[in-house]
C-alpha positions in Angstrom: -31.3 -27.8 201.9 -31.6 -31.6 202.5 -30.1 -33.6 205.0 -26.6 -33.1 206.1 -24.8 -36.8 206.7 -23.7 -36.0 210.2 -26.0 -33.7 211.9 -26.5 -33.7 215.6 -29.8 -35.8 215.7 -29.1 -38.6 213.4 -27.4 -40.2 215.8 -28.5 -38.4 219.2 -29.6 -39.9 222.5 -33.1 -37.9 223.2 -34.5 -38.1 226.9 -38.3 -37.3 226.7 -39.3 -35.5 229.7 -42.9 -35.1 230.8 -42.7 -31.6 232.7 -45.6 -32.8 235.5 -43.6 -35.7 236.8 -40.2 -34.8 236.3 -39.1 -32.9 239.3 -41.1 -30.1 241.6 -39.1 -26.9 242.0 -41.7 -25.2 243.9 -43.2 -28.2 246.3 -46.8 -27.7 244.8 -47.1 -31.5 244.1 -46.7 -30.4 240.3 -43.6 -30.9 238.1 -42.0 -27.6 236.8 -39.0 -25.8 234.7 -37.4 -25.0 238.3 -37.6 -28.9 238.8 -36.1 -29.6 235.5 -33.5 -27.0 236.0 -32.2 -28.2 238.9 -31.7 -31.2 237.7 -29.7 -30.4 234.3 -26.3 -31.9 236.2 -28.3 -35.3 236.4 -29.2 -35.2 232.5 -25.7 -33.9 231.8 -24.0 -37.0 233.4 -26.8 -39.2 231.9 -25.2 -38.4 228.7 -28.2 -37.3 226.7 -27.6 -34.9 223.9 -31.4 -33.3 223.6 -34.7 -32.9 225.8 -37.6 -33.6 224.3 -40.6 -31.5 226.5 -44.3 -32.6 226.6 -46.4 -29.4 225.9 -45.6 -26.8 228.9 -48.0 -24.1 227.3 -50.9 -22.8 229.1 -53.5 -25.2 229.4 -56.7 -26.7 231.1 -54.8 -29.7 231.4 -58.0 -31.5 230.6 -55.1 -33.7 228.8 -52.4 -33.5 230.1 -51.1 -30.3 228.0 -52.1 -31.5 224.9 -55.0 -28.9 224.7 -53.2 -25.8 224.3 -54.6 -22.3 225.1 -51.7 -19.8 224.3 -48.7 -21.5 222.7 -46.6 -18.2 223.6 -47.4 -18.3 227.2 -46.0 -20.8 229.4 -48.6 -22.7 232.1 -48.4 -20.8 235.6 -48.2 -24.6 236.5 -44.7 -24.9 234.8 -43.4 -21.6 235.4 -43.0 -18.7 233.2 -41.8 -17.8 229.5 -39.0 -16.1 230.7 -38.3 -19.4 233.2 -38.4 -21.4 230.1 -36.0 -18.9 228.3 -33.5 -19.6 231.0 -33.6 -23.6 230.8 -33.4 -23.8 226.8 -30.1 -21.7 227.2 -28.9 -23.6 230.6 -29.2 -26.9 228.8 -27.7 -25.9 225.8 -24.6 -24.4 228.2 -23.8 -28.2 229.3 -24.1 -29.6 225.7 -27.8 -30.3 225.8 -30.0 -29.1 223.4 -34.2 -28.5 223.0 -37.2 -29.8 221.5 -40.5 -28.5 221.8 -44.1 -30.2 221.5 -46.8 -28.6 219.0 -50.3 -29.7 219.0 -51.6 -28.8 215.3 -54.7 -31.0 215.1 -56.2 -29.4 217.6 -56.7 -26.7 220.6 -58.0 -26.5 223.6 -61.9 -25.3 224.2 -60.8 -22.5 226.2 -57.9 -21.4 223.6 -59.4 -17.6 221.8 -60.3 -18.9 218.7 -62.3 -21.4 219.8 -64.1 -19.1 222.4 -65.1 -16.4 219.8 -66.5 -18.8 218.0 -69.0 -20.0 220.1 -69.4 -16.1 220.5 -70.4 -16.4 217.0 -67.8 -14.8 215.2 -66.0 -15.5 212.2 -63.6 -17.9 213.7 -65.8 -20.5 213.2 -64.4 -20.9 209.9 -60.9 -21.5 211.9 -63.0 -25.3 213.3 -64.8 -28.0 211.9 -68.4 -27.1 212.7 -71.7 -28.3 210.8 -75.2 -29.2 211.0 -76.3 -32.5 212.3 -78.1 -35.1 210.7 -81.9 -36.2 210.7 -85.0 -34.3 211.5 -83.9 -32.1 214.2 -80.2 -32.0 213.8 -79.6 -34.5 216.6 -77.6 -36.6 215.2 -74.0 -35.8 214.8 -72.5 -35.0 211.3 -70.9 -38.1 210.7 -70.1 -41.4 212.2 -66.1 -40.7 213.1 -65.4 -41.7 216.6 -62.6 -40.1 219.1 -59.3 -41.6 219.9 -60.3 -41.8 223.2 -63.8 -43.5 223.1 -67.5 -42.0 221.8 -68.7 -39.9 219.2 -66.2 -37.4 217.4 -68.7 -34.3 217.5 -69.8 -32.2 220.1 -73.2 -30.4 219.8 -73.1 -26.7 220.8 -76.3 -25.2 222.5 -76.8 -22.9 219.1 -77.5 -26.8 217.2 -74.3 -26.7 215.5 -72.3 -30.0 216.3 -67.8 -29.3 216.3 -65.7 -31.7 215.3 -63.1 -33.6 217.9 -60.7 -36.4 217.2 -59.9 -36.6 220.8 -61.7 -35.4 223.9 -63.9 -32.3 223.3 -61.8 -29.9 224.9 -59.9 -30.7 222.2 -61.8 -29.0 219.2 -60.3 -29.9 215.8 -58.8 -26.7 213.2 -59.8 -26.4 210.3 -56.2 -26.5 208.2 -58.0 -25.5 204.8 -58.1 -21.9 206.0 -54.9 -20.1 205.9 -55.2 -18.6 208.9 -54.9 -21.6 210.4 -51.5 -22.1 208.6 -49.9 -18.3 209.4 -50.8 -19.1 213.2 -48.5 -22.1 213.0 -45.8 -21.0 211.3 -45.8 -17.5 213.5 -45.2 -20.2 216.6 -42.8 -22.2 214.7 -40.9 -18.9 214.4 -41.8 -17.9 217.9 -39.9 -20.9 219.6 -37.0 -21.2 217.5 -35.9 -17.7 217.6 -36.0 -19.0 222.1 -33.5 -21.0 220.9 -35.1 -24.6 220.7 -33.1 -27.1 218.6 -36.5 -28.9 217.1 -40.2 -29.3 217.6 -41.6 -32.3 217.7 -45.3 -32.5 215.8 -48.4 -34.6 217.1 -50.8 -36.5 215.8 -48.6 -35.2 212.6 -51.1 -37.6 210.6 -54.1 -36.2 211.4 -54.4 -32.3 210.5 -55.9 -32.0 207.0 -59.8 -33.4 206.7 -61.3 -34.7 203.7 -63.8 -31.0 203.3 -67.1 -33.3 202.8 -66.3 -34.7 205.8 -68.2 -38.1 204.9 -68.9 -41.4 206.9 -65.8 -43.5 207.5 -65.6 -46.2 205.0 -63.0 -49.2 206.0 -60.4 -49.2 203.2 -61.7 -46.3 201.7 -58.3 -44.5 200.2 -57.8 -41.6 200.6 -58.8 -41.8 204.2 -61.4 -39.1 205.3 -58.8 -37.9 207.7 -55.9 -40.1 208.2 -52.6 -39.2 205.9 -54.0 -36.9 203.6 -51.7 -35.9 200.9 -52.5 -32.0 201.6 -49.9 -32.7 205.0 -47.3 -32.6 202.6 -47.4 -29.3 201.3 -48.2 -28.0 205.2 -44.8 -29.9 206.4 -43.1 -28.6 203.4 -43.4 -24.7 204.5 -42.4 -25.7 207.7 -39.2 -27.2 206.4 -38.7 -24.2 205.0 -38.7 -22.2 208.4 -37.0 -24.9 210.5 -34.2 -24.7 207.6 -33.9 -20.8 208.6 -33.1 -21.6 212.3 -31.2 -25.0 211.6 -33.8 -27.1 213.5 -35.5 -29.8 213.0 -39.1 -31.9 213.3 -40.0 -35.2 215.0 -43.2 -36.1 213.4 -45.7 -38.4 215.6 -46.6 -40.7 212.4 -48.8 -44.0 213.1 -49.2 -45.2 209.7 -49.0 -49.2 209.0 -48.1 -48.4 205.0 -44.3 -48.0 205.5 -44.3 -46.1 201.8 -46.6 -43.8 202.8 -45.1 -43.6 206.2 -41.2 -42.4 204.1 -43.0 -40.0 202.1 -42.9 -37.8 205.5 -39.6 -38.0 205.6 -38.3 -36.5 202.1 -35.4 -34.4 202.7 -37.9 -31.2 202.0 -40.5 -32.1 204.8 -40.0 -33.7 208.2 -36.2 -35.1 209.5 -37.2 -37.9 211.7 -40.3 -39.5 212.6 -41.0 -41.8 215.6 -40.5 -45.8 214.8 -44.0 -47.6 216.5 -43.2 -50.6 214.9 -40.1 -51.4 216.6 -42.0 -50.1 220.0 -44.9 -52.6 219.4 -43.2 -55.6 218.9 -43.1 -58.2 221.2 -40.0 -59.7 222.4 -39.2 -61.8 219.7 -35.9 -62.3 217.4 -37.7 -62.8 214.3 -40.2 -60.2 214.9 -37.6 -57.9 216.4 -35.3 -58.2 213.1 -38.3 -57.5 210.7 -39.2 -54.6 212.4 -35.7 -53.4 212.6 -34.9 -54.4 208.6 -38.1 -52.7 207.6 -37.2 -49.5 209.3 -34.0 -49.1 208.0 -35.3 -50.3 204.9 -38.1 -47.6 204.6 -35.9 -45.1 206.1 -33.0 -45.4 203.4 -34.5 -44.5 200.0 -35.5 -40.8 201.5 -31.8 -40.4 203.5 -33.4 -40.2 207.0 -32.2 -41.6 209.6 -34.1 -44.0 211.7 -35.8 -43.5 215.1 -35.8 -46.2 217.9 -38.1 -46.0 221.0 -39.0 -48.2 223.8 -41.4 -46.3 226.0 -43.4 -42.6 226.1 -45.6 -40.9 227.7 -48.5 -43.3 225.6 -46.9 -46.7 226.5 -46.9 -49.1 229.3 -43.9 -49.3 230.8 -41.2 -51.1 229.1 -40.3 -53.2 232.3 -44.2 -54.0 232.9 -44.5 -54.8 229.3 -41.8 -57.3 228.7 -42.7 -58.7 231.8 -46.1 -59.4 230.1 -46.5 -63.0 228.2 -48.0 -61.0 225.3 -45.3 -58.2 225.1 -46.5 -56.1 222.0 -47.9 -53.4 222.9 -51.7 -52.2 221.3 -53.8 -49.6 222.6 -57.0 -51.1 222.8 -55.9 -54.7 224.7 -54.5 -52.2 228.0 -56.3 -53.9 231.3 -56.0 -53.6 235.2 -54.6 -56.2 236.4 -53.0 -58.0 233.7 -50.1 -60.7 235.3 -46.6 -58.9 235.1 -43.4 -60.7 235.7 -41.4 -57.5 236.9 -38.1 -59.5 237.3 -38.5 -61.0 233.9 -39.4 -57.4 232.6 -36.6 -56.0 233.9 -34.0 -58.5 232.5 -35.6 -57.9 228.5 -36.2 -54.1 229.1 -31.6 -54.3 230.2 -31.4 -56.1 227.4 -33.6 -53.7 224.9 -31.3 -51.1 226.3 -28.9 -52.1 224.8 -30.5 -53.2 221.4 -32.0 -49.9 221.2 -29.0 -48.3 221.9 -26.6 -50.5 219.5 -28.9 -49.5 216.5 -28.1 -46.7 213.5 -30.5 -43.9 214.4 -31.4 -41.7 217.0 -33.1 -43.6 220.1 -35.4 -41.4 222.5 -35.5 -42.4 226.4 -38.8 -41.6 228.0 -37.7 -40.2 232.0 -37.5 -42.8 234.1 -36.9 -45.8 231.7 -33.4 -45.2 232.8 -34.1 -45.9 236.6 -35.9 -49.5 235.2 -39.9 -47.5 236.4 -42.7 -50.4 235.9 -45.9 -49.1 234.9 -47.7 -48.1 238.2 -51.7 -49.0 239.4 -53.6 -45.6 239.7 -56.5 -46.0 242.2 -59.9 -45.2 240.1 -60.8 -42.2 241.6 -56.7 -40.9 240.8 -57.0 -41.3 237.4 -56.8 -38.4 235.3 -56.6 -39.2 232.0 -59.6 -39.0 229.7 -59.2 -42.1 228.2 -60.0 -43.9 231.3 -63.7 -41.7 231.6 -64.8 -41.9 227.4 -64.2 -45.2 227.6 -66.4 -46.0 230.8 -63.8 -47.3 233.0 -62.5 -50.5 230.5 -59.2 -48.5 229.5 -57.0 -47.8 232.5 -55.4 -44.8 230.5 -51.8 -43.9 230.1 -51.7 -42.6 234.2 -49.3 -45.8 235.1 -46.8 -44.6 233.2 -46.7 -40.5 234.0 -46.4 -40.9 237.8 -43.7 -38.7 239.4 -40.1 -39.5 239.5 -38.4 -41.1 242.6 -35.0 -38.7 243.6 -34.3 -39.2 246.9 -35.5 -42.4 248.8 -35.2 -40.6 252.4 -36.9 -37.4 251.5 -40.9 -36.7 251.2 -42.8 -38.0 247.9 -39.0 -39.9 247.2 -37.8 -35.9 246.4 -39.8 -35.2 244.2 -41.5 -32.8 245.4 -41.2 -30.8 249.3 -44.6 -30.0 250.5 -48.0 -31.2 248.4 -48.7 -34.9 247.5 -48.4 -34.9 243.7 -50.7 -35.0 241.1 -50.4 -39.1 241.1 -49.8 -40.9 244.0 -46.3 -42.8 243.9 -46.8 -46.7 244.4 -45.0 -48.5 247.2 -41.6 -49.3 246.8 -41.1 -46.5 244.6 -38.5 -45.1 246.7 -36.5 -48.3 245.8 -36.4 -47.1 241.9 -34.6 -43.7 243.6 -31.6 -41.7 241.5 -30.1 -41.8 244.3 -30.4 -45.8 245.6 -29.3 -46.5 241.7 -26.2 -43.7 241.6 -23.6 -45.6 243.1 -24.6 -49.4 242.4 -22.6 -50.3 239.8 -25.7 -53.3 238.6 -28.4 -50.6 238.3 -30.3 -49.9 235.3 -29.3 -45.9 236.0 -25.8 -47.6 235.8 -26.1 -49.2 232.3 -28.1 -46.6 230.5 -25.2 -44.0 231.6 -22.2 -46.5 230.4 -24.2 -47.5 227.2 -24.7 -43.8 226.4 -21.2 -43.2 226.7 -19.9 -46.1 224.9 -22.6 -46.3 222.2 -20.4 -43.8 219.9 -17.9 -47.2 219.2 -20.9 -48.0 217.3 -19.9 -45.4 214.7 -22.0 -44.2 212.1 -21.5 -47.0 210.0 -24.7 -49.3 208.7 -25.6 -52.4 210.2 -24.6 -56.1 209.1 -26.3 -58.7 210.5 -23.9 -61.9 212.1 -24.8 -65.7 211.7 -26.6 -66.4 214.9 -29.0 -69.4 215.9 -32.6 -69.4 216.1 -33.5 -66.2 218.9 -30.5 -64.6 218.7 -29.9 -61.2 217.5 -26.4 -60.6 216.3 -25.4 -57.6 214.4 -22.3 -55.3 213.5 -21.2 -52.1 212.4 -18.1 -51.0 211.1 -17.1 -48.9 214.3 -15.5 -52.0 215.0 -18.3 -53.1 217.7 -20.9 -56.0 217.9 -24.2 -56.2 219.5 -25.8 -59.6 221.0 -29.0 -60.4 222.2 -30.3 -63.6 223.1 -33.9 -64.0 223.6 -33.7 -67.9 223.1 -34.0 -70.2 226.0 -30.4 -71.8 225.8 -27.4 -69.7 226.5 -25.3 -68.9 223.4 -21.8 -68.9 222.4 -20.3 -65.1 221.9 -18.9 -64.9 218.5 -15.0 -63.5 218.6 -14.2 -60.7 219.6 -11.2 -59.0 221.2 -13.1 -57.9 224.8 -16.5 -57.3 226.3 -17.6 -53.7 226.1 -20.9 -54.0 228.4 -23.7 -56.3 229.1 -26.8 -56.4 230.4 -26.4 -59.4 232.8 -23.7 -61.4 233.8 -22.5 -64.0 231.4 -22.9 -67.6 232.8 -20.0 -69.5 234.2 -19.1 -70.7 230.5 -19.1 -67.1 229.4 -22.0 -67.9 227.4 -24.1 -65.1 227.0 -27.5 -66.0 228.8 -31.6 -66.0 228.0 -32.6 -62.4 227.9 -29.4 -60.9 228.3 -27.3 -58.6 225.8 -23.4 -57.8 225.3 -21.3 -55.2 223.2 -18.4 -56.9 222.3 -15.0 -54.7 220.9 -14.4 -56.9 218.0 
């Protein structure tokens, strides 16, 4: 069918929401779809035009949902099928529509399959299980290692060793057998026909396995498991299926070859895919402009439309991270109790805001990046993510940023929740970051992410053209008729003509100058 020009999520405004810390319905210290409910009017006046939900399937939660057990059963945790029913058509009743998290690369240890078989039964063809290496079979298959830390393979107590890319609970399928493939595609079905708008895919990079499974080999193309160029005929059936239902995919693509990375996004496989580059990048102009020209570069020969991203449920805070002197972001440089300028932070994330928010794409807004949230310290024996425990205790893990959202600043656990502590503690001063502190305070970062939402369409669909600008200034129109500014140079900088000031992220000095770290949309 290809891609219409104007459809919904080219342009939309996506609010991620992480069920756990979003809002407890039922007071059990645990996020839920009651929570979320209850709060629709909030997201409604936000101005967001989709939810994106972390997994809410039944789970162990040995990571944080993303070791699924029954994709067609909703986690007790999170309420029930029928509760999740409700909220997909209760959002979509105030103008807000739903995308849903699969996990294809793997399941969870306790998920059917993978329990019969360790039983022994023929669904061991379904995983990636083979003998081990030297005299005994004690060494593991191959040398891959797990995104979290350690050796990718498991031994079982039969001698056979199973393959996991990530923690393992998180057993790996096998996607050369086409059972594997009919199981998908029967959930793809499952969820649309609940009325979701789009599903967003993880680890979409990862699924297919070179078969000989052999040592990893730096450079080595085609990667042993990396962007294999059997994905493409997977993503292409499920094109197929989302085109029945009118949805669409989100693929979770890390790939540093932007060619390779487009190829995902041909108008008969995925719609969008998430932008890491512009995420990662450090706040810089020059850097910032690459990473923007080279996304809308890449994006354009394929007709997709770009995704911008500051923060998710993987990141460090935006606010902590900016306030950082190094402010790129990389997974394996994370520490404890690295120096953070949080008023520094808070004045670039304002100002990203608005960048983000300014470009041609759809941008996604991870909860509580609207309230200005800085990454939050976890006390060790809190920490529940397994990064933090495969890597020994080095990597902190993505806890800081998944801790429970601040409502109310009166009311217990800042209204999050009624009766139980929840599942991460909440920092002090967290009640100061409270919905309903920010609601009526008309400098609040709640404040400008609502205005920018609802002023971002003068932007138009239009392309971008880039202004004359000095050195650290990010200047940049589009033929709505409006003009971005950012100024991450030291010296304040002249605003280029225009016929008023839309919004900005910080008052303009007594010159009207716009100042160091600040941003302004200008009506031309």
């Amino acid at each position: 069918m290809g891609q219409p020009g104007h459809a919904w999520w080219r342009s939309a405004v996506i609010y991620q929401v992480y069920v756990r810390s979003f809002a407890d319905g039922d007071g059990d210290g645990t996020g839920d779809l009651a929570g979320v409910r209850s709060r629709l009017p909030y997201l409604a006046e936000l101005g967001v035009d989709a939810l994106w939900f972390n997994p809410w399937y039944l789970s162990p939660m040995k990571d944080g949902g993303y070791d699924v057990a029954d994709y067609r059963v909703v986690d007790p945790a999170f309420g029930t099928l029928a509760e999740a029913e409700k909220l997909i058509a209760e959002a979509r009743q105030v103008g807000i529509r739903t995308i849903v998290d699969i996990v294809p690369n793997h399941v969870s240890d306790q998920h059917p399959w993978f329990r019969a078989a360790l039983a022994g039964g023929a669904e061991r063809a379904l995983f990636h299980l083979r003998p081990g290496r030297g005299p005994g079979g004690e060494l593991p298959p191959n040398d891959w290692t797990s995104q979290f830390g350690g050796p990718a393979w498991t031994r079982l107590p039969d001698g056979a060793w199973y393959l996991h890319l990530f923690a393992p609970e998180q057993p790996d399928l096998n996607w050369a057998h086409p059972a594997v493939r009919r199981e998908h595609e029967d959930i793809l079905r499952f969820w649309f026909e609940r009325g979701v708008a789009g599903v967003r895919i993880d680890s979409a990079a990862l699924l297919a396995k070179d078969p000989r499974l052999p040592d990893f080999v730096d450079g080595r193309d085609p990667h042993p498991y990396v962007d294999r160029d059997e994905l493409h005929g997977i993503y292409r059936s499920w094109r197929r299926i989302a085109d029945e239902y009118g949805g669409i995919f989100v693929g979770e693509v890390w790939l540093p070859d932007t060619e390779r990375f487009a190829r995902y996004l041909r108008p008969d496989e995925l719609h969008t895919a998430f932008n890491f580059s512009f995420l990662s990048c450090p706040w810089d102009a020059a850097r910032l402009r690459r990473a923007i020209d080279e996304t809308l570069a890449v994006h354009a020969p394929v007709g997709a439309s770009a995704t911008w991203v500051l923060c998710n449920h993987d990141v460090t805070r935006t606010v902590t991270r900016y306030g950082r002197e190094d402010t790129g972001f990389d997974f394996a440089t994370k520490a404890f109790n690295t120096p953070t300028d949080l008023t520094l932070g808070t004045r670039r994330a304002r100002a990203a805001a608005l960048l983000s928010l300014a470009l041609p794409g759809a941008v996604y807004v991870y909860q509580g990046e609207e309230l200005g949230l800085p990454e939050a310290g976890i006390p060790a024996d809190r920490i529940q993510d397994p990064m933090y425990a495969r890597s020994g205790g080095t990597d902190p893990g993505r806890d800081g940023c998944r801790v429970p959202l601040p409502w109310v600043a009166g009311a217990p656990y800042a209204g999050f929740g009624s009766r139980e502590e929840p599942w991460l503690p909440q920092p002090v001063g967290w009640t100061s970051y409270a919905v309903d502190v920010q609601h009526n305070d008309a400098s609040s970062m709640l404040t400008l992410y609502r205005q920018a939402i609802r002023l971002r369409p003068a932007f138009g669909d239009a392309p971008l053209s880039w202004l004359p600008a000095p050195d650290g200034v990010l200047a940049f129109t589009r033929a709505g008729g409006a003009t971005c500014m950012v100024n991450l140079a030291s010296a304040a900088a002249e605003l280029p003509s225009h016929s008023r000031v839309l919004l900005t992220s910080g008052p303009l000095d007594d010159r009207g100058r716009l100042p160091q770290d600040t941003a302004v949309w200008l009506r031309a």
